[in-house]
C-alpha positions as CSV (number, residue, x, y, z in Angstrom):
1,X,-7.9,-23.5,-5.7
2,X,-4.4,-21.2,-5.3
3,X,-4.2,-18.7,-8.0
4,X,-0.5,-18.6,-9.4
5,X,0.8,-15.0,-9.5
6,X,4.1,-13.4,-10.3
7,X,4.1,-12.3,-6.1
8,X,3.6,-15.6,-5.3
9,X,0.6,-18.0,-5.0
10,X,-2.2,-16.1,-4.4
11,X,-4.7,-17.9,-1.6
12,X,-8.7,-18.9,-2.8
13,X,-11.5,-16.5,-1.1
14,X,-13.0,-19.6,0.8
15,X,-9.8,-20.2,2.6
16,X,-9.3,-16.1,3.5
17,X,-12.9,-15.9,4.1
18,X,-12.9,-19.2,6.7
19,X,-15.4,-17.6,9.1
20,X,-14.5,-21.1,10.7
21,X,-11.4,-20.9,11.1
22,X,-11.9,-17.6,13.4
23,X,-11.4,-18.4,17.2
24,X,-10.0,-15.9,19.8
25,X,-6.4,-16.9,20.6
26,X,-5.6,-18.8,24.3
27,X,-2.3,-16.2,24.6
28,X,0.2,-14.2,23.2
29,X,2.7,-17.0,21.8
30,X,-0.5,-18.2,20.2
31,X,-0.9,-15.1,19.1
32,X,2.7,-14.8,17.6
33,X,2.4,-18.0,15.9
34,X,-0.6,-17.6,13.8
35,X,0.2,-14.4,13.0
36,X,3.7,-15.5,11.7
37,X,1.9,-18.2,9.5
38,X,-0.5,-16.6,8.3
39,X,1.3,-13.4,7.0
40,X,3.5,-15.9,5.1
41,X,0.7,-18.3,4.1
42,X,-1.6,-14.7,3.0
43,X,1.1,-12.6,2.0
44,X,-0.7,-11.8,-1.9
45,X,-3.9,-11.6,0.0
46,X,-2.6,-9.0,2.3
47,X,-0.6,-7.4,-0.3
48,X,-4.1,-7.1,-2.4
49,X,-5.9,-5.5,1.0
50,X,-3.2,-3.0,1.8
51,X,-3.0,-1.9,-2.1
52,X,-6.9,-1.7,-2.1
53,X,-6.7,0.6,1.3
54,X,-3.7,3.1,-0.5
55,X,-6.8,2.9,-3.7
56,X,-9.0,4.3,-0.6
57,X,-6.6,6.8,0.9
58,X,-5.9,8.6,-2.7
59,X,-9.5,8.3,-3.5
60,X,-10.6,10.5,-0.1
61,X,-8.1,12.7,-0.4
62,X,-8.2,13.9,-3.9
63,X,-5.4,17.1,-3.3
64,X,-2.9,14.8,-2.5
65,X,-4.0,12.3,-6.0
66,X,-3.7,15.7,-7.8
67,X,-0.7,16.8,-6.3
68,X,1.1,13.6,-6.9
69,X,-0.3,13.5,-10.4
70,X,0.8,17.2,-10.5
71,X,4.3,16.3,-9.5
72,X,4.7,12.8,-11.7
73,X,3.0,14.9,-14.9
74,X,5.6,18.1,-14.4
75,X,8.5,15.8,-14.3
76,X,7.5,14.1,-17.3
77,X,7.0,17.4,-18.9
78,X,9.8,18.7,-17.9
79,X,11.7,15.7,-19.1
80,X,10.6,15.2,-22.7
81,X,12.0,18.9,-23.2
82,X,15.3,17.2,-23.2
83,X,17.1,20.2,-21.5
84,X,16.1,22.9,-24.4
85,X,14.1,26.2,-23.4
86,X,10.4,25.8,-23.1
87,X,9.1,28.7,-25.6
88,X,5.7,30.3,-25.2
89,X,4.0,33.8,-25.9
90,X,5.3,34.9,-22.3
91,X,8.7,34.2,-22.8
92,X,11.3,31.5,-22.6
93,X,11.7,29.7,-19.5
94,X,14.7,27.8,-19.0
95,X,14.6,23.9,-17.7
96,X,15.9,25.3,-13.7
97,X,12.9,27.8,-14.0
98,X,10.4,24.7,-14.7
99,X,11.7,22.7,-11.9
100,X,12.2,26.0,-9.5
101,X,8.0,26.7,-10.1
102,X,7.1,22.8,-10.0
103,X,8.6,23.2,-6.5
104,X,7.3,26.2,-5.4
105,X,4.1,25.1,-6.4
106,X,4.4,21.4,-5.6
107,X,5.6,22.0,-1.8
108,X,2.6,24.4,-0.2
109,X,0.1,22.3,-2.2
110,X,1.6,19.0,-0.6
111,X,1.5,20.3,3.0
112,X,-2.0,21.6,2.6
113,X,-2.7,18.0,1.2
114,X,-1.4,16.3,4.4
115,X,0.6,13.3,3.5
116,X,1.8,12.1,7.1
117,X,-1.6,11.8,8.2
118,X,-2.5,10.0,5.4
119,X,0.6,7.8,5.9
120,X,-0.7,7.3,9.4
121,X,-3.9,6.5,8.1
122,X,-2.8,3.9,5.9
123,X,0.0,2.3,8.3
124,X,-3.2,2.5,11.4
125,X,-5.6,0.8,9.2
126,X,-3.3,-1.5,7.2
127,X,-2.2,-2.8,10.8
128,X,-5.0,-3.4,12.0
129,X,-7.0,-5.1,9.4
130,X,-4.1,-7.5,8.4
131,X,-2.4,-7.9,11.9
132,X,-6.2,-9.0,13.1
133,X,-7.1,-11.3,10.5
134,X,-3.6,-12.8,11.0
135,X,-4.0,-13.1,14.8
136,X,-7.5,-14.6,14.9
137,X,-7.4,-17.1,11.6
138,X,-6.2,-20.4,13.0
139,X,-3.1,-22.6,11.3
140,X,-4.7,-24.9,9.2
141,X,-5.4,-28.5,11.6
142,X,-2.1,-30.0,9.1
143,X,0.7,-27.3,10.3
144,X,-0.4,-28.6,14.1
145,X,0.8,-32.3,13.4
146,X,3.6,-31.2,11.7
147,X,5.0,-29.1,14.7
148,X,4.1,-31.6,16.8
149,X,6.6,-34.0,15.2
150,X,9.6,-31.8,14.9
């Protein structure tokens, strides 16, 4: 059963899950073909690991959550003033001033919170989980007769 989504159709579990399906490939253009049908024929599964891995990453590294929180929350903030002076019992600070200290405190904190490595991270394990499954799930026994008769 194919769940209908707004990304597409979204595979069952039984038919990602297909332990029997799994057989090493015989070479590399086998290789390149079942990994070229099944990132089309799994693309919302794939999507659905890769968003669950980025879930991960922020969840591990909780200074770079805040700091993007930090950042997305400042901008609001900053936003809703509408361009008029932010007043408080230290003084009035000017809509330049908020962005110049959002940066200034934005910048160190995201370098301390390593993003590329992250990045890395996610683009390392993303690959391999999804590029593996793709290269070792065999083309349903259907897509062989049909490219058989073309």
């Amino acid at each position: 059963m194919a769940i209908k989504s707004k990304f597409g159709s979204l595979r069952s579990v039984q038919d990602f899950f297909n332990i029997k399906r799994l057989s090493k490939p015989q070479n590399f253009s086998e290789i390149q073909s079942r990994i070229s049908y099944n990132l089309n024929y799994f693309s919302s599964n794939y999507g659905i690991i890769i968003g669950c891995l980025s879930i991960y990453t922020l969840l591990t590294n909780l200074l770079l959550l805040f700091v993007i929180c930090f950042v997305f929350l400042g901008l609001l903030g900053i936003g809703k003033l509408d361009g008029q002076d932010l007043n408080t019992p230290f003084g009035s600070f000017k809509t330049t001033q908020l962005y110049t200290g959002l940066v200034c405190i934005a910048v160190p904190l995201g370098f301390l919170a390593s993003p590329f490595s992250t990045m890395m991270w996610l683009i390392g394990a993303s690959s391999v989980t999804v590029l593996g499954h793709a290269a070792l799930m065999e083309k349903p026994i259907e897509t062989v007769f049909d490219e058989e008769t073309v």
